[in-house]
Backbone as ProteinMPNN parsed JSONL, in Angstrom:
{"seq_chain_A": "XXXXXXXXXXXXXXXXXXXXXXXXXXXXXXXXXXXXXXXXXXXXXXXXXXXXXXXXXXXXXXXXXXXXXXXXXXXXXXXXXXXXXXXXXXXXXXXXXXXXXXXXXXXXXXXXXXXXXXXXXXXXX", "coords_chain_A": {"N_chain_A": [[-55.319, 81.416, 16.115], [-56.8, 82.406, 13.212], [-60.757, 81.525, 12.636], [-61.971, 79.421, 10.441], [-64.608, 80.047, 9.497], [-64.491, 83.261, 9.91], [-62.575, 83.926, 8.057], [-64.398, 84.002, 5.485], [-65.094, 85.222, 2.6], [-66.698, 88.56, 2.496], [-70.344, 90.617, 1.413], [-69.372, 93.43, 0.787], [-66.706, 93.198, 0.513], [-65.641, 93.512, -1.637], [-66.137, 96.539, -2.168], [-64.42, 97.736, -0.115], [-62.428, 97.196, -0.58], [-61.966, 98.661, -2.653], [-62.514, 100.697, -1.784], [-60.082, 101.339, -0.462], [-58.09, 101.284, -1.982], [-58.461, 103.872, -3.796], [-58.154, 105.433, -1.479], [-55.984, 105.374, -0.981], [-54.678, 106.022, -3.325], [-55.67, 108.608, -3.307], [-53.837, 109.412, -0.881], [-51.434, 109.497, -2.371], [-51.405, 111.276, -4.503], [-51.83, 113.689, -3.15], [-49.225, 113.462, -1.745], [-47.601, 114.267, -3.922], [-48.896, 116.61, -4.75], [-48.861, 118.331, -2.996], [-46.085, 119.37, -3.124], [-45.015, 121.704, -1.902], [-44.843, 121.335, 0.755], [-43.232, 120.269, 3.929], [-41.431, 117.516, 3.562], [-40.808, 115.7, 5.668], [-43.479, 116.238, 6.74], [-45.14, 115.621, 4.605], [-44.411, 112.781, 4.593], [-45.368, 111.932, 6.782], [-47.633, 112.095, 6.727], [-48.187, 110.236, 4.746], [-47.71, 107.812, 5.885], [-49.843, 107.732, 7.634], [-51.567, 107.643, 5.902], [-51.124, 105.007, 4.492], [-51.108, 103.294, 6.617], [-53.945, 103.67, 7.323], [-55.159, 102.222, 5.156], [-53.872, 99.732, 5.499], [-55.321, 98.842, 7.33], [-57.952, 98.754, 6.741], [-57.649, 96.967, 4.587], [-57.187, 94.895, 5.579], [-60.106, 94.408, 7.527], [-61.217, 92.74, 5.069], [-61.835, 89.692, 4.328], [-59.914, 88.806, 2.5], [-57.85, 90.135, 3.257], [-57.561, 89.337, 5.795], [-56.779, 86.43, 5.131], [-54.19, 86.697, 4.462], [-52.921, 88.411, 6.434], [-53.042, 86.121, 8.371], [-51.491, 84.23, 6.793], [-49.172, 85.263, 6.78], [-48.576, 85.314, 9.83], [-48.215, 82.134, 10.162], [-46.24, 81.895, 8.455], [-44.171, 83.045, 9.576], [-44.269, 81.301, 12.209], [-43.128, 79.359, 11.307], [-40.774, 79.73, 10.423], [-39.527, 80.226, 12.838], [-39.217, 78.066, 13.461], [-37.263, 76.865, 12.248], [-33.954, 75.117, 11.98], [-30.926, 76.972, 12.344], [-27.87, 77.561, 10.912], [-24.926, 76.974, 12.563], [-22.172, 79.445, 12.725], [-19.512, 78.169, 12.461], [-20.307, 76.354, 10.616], [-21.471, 77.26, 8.35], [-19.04, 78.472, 7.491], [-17.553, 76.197, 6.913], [-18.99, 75.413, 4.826], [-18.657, 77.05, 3.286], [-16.43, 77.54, 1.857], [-15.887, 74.691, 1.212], [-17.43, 74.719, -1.177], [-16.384, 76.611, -2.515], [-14.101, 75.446, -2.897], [-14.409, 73.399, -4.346], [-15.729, 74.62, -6.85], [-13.449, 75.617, -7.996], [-11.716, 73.792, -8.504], [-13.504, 71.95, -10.195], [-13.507, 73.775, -12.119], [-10.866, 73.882, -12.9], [-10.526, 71.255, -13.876], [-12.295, 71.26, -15.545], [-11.107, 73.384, -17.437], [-8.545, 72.024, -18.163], [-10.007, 69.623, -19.618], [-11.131, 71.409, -21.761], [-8.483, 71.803, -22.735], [-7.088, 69.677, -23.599], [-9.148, 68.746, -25.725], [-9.212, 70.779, -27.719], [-6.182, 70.762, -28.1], [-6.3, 67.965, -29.611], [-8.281, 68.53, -31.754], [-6.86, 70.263, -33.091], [-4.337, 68.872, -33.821], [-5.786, 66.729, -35.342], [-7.009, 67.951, -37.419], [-5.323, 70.382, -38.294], [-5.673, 72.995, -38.156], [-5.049, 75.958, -36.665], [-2.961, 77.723, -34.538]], "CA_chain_A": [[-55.471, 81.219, 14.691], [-58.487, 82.659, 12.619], [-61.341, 80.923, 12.435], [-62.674, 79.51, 9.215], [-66.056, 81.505, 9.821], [-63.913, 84.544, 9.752], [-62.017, 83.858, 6.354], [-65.148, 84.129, 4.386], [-65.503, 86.571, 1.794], [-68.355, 89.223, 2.731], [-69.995, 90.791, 0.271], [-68.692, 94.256, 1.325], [-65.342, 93.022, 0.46], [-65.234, 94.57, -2.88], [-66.603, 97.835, -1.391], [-63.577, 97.926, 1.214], [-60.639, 97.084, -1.202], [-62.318, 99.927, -3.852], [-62.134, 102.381, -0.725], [-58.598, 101.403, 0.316], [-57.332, 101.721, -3.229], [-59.175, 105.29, -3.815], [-57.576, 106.295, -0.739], [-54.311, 105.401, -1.176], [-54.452, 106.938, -4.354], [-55.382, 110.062, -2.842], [-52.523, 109.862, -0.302], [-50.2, 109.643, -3.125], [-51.869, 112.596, -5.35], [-51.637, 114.432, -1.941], [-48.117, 113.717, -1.491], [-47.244, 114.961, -4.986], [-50.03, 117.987, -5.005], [-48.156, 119.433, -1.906], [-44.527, 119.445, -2.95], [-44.436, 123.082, -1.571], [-45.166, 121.748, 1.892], [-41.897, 119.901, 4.318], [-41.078, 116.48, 3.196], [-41.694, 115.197, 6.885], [-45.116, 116.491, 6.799], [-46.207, 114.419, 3.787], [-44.244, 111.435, 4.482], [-45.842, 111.263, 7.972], [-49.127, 111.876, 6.014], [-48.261, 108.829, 3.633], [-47.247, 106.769, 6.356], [-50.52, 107.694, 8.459], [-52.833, 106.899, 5.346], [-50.567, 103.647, 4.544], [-52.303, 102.649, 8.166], [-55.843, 103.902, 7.228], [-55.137, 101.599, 3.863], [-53.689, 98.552, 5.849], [-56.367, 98.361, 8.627], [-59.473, 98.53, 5.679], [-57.753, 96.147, 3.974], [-57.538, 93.599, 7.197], [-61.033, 94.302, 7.599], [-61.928, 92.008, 4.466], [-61.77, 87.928, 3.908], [-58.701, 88.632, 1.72], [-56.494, 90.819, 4.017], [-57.918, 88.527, 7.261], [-55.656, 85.413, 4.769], [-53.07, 86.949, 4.157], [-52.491, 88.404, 7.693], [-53.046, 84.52, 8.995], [-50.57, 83.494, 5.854], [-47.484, 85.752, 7.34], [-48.164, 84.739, 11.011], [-48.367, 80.937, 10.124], [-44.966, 81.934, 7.982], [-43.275, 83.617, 10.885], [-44.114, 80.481, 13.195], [-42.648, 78.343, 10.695], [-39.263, 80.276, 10.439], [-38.951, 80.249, 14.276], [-38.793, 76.469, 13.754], [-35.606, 76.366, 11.31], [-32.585, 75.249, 12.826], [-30.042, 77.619, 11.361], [-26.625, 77.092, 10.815], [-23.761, 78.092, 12.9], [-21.028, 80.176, 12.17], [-18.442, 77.448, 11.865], [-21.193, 75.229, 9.491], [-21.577, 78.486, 7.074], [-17.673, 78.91, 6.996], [-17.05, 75.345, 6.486], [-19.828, 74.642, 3.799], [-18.661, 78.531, 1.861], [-14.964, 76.788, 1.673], [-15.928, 73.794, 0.374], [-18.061, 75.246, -1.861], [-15.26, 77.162, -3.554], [-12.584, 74.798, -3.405], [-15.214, 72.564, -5.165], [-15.572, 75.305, -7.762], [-12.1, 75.828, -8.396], [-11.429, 71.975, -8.593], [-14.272, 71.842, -11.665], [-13.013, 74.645, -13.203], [-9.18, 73.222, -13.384], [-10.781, 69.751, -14.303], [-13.109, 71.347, -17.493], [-10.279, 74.1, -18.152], [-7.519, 70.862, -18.645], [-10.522, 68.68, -20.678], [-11.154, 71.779, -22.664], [-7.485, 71.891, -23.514], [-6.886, 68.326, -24.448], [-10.261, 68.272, -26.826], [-8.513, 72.189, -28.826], [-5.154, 70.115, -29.007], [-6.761, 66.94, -30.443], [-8.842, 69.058, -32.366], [-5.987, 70.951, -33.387], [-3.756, 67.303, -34.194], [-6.738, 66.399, -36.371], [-7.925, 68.647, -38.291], [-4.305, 70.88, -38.806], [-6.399, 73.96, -38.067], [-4.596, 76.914, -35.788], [-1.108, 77.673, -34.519]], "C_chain_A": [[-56.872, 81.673, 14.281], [-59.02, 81.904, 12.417], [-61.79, 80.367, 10.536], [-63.883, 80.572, 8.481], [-65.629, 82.952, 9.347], [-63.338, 85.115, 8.759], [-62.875, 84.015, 5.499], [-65.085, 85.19, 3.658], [-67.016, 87.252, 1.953], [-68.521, 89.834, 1.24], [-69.675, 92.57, 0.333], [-67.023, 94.462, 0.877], [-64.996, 93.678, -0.397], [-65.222, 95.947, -2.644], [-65.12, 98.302, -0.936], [-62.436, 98.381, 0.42], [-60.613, 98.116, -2.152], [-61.963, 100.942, -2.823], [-60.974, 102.468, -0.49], [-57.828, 101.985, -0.902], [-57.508, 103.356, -3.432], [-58.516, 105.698, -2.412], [-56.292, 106.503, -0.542], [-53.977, 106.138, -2.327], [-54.56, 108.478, -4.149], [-54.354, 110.626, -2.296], [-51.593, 110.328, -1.301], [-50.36, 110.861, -4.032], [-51.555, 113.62, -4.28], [-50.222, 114.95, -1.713], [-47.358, 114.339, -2.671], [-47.97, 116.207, -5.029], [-49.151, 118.965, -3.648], [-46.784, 119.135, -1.421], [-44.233, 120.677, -2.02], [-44.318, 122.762, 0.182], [-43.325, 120.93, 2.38], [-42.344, 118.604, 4.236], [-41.245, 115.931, 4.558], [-43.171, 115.145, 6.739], [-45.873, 115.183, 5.971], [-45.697, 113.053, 3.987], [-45.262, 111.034, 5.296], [-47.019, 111.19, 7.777], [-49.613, 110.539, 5.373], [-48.546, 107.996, 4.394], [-48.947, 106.64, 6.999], [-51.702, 106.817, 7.264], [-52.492, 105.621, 4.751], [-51.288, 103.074, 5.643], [-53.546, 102.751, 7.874], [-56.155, 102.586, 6.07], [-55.322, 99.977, 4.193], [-55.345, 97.652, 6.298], [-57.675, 98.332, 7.361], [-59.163, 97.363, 4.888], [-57.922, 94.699, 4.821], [-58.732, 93.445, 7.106], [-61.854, 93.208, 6.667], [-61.32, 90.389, 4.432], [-60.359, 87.937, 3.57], [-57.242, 88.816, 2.34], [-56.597, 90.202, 5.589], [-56.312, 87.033, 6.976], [-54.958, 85.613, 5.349], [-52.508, 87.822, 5.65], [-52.233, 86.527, 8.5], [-51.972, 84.152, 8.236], [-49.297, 83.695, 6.748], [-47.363, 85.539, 8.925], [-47.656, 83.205, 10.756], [-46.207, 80.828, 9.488], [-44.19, 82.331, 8.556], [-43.201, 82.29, 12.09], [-43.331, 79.553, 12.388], [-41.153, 78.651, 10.196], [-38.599, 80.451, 11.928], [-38.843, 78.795, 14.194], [-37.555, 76.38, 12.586], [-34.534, 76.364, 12.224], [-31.446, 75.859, 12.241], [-28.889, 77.505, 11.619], [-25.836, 77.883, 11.884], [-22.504, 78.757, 12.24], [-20.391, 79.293, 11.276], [-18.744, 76.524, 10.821], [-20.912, 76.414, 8.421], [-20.469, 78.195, 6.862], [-17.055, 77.629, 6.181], [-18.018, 74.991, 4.793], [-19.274, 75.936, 2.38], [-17.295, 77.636, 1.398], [-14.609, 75.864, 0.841], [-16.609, 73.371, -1.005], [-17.292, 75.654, -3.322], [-14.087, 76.712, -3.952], [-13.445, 73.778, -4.182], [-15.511, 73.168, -6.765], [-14.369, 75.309, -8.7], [-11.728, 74.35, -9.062], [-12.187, 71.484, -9.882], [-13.725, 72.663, -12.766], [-11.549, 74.303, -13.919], [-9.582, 72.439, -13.885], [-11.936, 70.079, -15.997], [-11.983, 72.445, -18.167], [-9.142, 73.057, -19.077], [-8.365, 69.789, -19.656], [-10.461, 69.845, -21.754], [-9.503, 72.223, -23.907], [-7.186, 70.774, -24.109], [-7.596, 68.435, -25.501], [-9.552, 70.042, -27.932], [-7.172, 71.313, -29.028], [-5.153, 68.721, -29.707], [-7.244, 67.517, -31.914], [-7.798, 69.646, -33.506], [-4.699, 70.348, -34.526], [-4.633, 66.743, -35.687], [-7.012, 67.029, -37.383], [-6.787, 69.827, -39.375], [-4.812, 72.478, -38.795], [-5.998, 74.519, -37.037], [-3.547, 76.138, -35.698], [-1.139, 76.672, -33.314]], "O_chain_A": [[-57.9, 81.374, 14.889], [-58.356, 81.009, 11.895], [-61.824, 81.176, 9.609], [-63.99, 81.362, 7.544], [-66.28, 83.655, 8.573], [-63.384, 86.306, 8.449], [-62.361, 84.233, 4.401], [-65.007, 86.253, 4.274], [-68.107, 86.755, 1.676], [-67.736, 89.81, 0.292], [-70.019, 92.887, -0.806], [-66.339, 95.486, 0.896], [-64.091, 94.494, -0.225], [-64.198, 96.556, -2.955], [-64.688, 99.318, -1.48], [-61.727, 99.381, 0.529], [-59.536, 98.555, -2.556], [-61.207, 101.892, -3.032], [-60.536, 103.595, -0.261], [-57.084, 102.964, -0.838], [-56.524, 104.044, -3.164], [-58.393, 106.918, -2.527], [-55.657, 107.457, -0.093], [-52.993, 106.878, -2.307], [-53.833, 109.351, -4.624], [-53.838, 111.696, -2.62], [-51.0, 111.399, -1.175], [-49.32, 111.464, -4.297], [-50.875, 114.549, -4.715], [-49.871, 116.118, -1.549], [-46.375, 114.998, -2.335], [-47.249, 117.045, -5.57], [-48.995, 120.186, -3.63], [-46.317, 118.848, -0.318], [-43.187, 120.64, -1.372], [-43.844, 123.623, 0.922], [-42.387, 120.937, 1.583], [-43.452, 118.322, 4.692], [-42.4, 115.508, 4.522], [-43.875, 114.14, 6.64], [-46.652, 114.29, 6.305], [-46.411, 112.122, 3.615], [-46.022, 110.117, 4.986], [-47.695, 110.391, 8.425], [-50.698, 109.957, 5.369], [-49.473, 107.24, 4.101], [-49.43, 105.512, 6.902], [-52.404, 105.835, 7.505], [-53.471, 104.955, 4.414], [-52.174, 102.268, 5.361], [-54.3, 101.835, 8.201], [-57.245, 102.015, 6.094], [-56.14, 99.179, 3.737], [-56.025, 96.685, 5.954], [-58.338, 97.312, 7.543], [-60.093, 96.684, 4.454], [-58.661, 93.736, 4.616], [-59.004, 92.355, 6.601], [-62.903, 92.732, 7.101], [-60.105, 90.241, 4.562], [-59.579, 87.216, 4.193], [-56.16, 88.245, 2.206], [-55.807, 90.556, 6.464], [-55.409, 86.692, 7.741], [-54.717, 85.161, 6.469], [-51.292, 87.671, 5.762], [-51.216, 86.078, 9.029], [-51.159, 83.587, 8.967], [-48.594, 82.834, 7.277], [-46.232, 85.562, 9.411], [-46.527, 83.018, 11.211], [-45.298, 80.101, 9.888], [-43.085, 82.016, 8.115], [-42.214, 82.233, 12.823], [-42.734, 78.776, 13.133], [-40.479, 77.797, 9.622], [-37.422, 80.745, 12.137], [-38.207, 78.322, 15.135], [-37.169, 75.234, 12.36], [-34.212, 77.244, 13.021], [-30.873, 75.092, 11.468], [-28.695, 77.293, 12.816], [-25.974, 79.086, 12.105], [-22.035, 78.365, 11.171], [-20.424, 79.289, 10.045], [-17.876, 75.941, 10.171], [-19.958, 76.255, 7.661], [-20.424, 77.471, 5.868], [-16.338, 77.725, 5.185], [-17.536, 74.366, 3.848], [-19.394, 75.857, 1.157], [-17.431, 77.033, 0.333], [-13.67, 75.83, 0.047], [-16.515, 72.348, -1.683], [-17.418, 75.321, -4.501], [-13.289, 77.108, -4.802], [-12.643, 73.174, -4.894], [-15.534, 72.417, -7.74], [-14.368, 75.052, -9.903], [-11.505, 74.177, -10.261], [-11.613, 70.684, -10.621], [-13.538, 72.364, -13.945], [-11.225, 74.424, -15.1], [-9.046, 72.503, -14.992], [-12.176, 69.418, -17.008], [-11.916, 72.432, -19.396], [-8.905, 73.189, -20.278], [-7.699, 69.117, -20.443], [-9.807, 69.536, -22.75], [-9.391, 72.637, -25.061], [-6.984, 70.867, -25.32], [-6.937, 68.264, -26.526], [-9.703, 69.887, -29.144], [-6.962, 71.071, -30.217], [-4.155, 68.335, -30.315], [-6.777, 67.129, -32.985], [-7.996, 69.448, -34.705], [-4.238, 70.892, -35.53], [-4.143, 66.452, -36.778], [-7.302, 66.379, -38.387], [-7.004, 70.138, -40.546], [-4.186, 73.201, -39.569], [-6.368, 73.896, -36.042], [-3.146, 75.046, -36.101], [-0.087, 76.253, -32.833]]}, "name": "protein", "num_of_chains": 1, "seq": "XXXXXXXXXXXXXXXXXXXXXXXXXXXXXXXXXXXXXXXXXXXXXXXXXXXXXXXXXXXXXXXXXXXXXXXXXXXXXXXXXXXXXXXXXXXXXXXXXXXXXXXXXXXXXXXXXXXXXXXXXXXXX"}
C-alpha cells in the first residue's frame, strides 16, 4: 500500500499534469495530421503516447491516489461472494413472476376504478 508520505502533492505536480495534457494533445493532432500514413502506425503511436501520458501522470500525488484507489477497489471485489448460477436463475424468475403478478393486480384495480368511474359519472361506452 502507498505510503502517506508518498500521496502528497509536490509542487511539480501542476508542471507534470500540464506536460501530460500537452502531450496527449499532440498525440491526437498527430493522429489526425497523418491520416495519409497506415492506421496501425498511428494507433500504435496513440497507444505508445497513451503510456508516455499514463506513466507522467502516476508520477504526481494525484495519479499515485487514484492508482492506490483502483487497487484498494480491485481487492475489495475479490472479496464479494457472487452468486451462483442457480441463485441468479432463481432470483430472475421470481423477479418476473413478481412483475407480472403487480401488473395483473394494478391492470384489474385500474379496471374496477374506469367501471366505477364509468357507473358514476355516465361518461363513456
Amino acid at each position: 500500500m502507498v505510503s502517506k508520505a508518498e500521496l502528497q502533492d509536490s509542487s511539480n505536480d501542476k508542471f507534470k499534469l500540464l506536460a501530460a495534457a500537452a502531450i496527449g494533445v499532440a498525440g491526437l493532432v498527430a493522429f489526425y495530421a497523418f491520416a495519409d500514413q497506415s492506421l496501425l502506425m498511428r494507433v500504435i503511436m496513440l497507444l505508445v503516447v497513451a503510456a508516455i501520458v499514463v506513466f507522467i501522470v502516476y508520477q504526481t500525488g494525484r495519479g499515485k491516489r487514484t492508482a492506490s484507489f483502483f487497487k484498494d477497489a480491485r481487492t475489495e471485489v475479490r472479496k464479494v461472494v457472487w452468486p451462483t448460477r442457480a441463485e441468479t436463475t432463481q432470483t430472475t424468475l421470481t423477479v418476473a413472476v413478481l412483475v407480472i403478478l403487480v401488473g395483473l393486480f394494478l391492470w384489474m384495480f385500474d379496471s374496477i376504478l374506469s367501471y366505477l368511474f364509468r357507473l358514476l359519472t355516465g361518461i363513456g361506452g
